[in-house]
N, C-alpha and C positions, 0 to 999 in steps of 0.2 A: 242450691246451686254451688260448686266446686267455685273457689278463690282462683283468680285467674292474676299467679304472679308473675311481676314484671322483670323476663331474664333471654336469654336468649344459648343457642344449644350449638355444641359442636361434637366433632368425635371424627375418630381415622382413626387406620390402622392398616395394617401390610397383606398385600398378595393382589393383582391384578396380573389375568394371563397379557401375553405378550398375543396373543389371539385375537384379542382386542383391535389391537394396532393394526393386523395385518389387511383388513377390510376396506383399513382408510388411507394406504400410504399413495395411493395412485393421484389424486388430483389437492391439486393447491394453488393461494393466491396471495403474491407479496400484499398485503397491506400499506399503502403509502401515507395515511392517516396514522394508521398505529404504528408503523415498523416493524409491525408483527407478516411472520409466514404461516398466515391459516391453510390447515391441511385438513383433508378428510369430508369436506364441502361438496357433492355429490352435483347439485344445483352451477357448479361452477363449469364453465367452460374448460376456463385455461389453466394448465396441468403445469407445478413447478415439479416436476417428478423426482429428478436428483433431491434438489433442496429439502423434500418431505422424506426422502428415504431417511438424506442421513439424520435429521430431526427426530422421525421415529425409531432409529437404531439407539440415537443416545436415549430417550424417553425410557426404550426397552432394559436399555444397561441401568438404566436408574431401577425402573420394575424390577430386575433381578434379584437389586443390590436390598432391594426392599425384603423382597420376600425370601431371602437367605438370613437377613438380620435378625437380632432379637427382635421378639413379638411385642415384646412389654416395654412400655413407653409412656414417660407423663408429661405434660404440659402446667405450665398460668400463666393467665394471662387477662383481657379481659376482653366483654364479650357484649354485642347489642344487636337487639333486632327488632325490627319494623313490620307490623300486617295491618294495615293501613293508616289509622291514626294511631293504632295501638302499639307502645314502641317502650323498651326502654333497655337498661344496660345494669353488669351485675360482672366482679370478679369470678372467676373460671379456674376452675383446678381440676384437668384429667387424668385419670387413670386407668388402662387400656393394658388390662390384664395377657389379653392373648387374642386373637385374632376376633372373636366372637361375644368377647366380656369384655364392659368398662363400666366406670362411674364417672359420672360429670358433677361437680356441687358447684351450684354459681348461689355468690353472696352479693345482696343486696350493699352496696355504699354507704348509702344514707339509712336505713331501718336496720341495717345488718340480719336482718329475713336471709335464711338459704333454702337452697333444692337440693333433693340429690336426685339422680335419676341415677337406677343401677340397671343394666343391659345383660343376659345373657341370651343362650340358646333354649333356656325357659321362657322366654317372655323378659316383662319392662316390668318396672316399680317407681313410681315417685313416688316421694316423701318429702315434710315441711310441710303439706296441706292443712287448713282446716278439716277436723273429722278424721284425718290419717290416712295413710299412704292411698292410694290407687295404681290400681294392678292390669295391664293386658298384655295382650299375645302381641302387638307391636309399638314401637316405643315409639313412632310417627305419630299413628292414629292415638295414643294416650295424649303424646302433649299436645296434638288439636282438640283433643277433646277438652281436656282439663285447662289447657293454658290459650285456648284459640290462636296458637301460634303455628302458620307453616311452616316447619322446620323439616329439611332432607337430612332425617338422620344418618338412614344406611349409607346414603353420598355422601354427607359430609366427613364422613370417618375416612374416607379415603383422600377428598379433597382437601383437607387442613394439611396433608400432607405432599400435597402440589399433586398429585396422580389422579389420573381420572377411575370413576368407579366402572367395576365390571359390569358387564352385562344387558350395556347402555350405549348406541353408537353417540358418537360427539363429534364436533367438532375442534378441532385444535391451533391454537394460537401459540407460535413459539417465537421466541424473543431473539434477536442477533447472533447470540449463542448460541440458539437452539436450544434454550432452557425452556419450558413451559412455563407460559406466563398469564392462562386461561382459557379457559374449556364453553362450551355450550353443550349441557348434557340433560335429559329431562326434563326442559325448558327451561333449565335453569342458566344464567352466565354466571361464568364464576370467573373471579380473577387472581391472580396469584402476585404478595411482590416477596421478592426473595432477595438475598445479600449475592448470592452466587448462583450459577448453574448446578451447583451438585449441593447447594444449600435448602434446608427448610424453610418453608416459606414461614416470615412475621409478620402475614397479615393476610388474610382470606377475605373473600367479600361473595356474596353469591346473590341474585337478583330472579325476581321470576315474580312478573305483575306488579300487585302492589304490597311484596314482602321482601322483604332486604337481612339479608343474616351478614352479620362482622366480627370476624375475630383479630384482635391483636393480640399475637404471641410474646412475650415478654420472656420466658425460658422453655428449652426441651430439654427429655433429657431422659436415659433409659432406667428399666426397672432396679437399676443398681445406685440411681443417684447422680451419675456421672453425666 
């Protein structure tokens, strides 16, 4: 049996169409619990329609600003995750080569144990296993397999950086601002908290039954250092 280590996974990275957006800008509903403008709720009656437009107009000027920037981008910070009793937490250091490639290596605290998981458009690898690395064609199904963690890889590389992933309807939560401030996409919720509207989020949280993924960002910062 494959060592089932205790760490938790993130990753983003740049491009969602603004195509996305256009599906869900018609109906919405002030939140008076949360303060949030959830938009894109189909199930909903009552339509904020201005207040979602302009919501999704800034979301989209964010998407743009995403996917004209550089590709290459790192983070650390540190990272925990929960699949039902099974839980724990491990410092995080990403690197997010280009749109389709990164490496994540989360160290253990206390044992100093790490992982690396390296991603391309070949397939997944981890490494630090007992026996040596393991290999598949998706880096999802790898860490359930290996590590029995449900981790939304491909969403999460989008979501650590406040945007929702492609390809996926959701619904949207936007904050006073009109900052995005948490998504419901693939049954997943996910929440964002951010310094600012036009700021990277320092802390992600995504929820879906009884598995719970967390990151706290502590730096970003692009492939030059800066």
């Amino acid at each position: 049996m494959p060592q089932r280590p205790s760490f938790r996974l993130q990753l983003v990275c740049v491009a969602v169409a603004v195509v996305l957006l256009a599906g869900c800008a018609g109906q919405g509903t002030r939140s008076a619990t949360a303060s949030a403008l959830v938009c894109g709720d189909s199930r909903d009656a009552t339509a904020i329609a201005n207040a979602c437009s302009q919501a999704f107009m800034g979301l989209g000027a964010r998407i743009a600003a995403e996917k004209t920037a550089a590709q290459g981008w790192s983070l650390q910070g540190r990272a925990a995750i929960r699949t039902g009793r099974q839980g724990g937490s491990a410092r995080i250091e990403w690197l997010q080569s280009d749109l389709d490639s990164y490496s994540v290596t989360l160290s253990a605290p206390v044992t100093r144990q790490s992982w690396r998981l390296d991603v391309t458009p070949r397939g997944a690898a981890l490494a630090g296993l007992d026996g040596g690395p393991r290999h598949g064609p998706d880096a999802a199904v790898l860490l359930r397999e290996v590590t029995g963690w449900d981790i939304p890889v491909d969403s999460l590389r989008y979501w650590l950086r406040g945007l929702p992933a492609p390809g996926s309807p959701a619904v949207y939560r936007f904050g006073a601002d009109n900052a995005l401030i948490g998504l419901d996409q693939s049954g997943w919720r996910i929440g964002f908290s951010r310094a600012g509207a036009e700021e990277l989020p320092f802390r992600v949280e995504a929820e879906r039954g009884d598995s719970r993924v967390r990151l706290l960002i502590d730096e970003w910062s692009d492939t030059t250092g800066e």
